[in-house]
N, C-alpha and C positions, 0 to 999 in steps of 0.2 A: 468567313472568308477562307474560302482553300486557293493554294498559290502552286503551281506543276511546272516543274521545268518538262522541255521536250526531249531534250536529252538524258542520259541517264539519271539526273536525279529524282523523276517523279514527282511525289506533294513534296513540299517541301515545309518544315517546321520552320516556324520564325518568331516577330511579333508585331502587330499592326496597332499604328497610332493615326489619332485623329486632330490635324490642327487645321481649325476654320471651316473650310470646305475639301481639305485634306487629306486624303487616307496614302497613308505611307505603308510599305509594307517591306523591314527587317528581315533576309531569311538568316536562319542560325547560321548555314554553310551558302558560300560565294557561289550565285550559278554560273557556267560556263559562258567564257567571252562571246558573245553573238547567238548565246542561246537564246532560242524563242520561248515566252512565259505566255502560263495561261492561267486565267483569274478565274474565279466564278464567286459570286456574290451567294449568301446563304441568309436565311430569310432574318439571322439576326441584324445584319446589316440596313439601316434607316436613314432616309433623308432626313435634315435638320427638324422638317415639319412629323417627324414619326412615321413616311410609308416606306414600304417594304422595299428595298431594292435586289433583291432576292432575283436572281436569271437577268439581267440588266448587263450587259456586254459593258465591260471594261477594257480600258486600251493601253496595249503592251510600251511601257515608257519605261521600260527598263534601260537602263544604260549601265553595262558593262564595261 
């Protein structure tokens, strides 16, 4: 999982947890109030059944 803010911070380091049907994602540093984030799934990422969610549009539910 890479996680980018739009604004100046870029990738952003964090850590990503999984509960239930859950992926959370922790960035190390606070992104900016009303910054727009942008996800991209990498091919380590798997539905519960094992396939690949790799390029699979995830939706910006950041709250700031």
């Amino acid at each position: 999982m890479k996680v980018y803010g739009q604004q100046a911070s870029g990738r952003k380091a964090g850590t990503a947890t999984v509960s239930g049907n859950t992926l959370t994602f922790n960035p190390a540093a606070d992104f900016k109030p009303g910054e727009t984030v942008f996800t991209t799934l990498t091919a380590a990422v798997q539905s519960s059944s094992g396939a690949s969610r790799a390029g699979i549009p995830v939706p910006d539910r950041h709250h700031a």
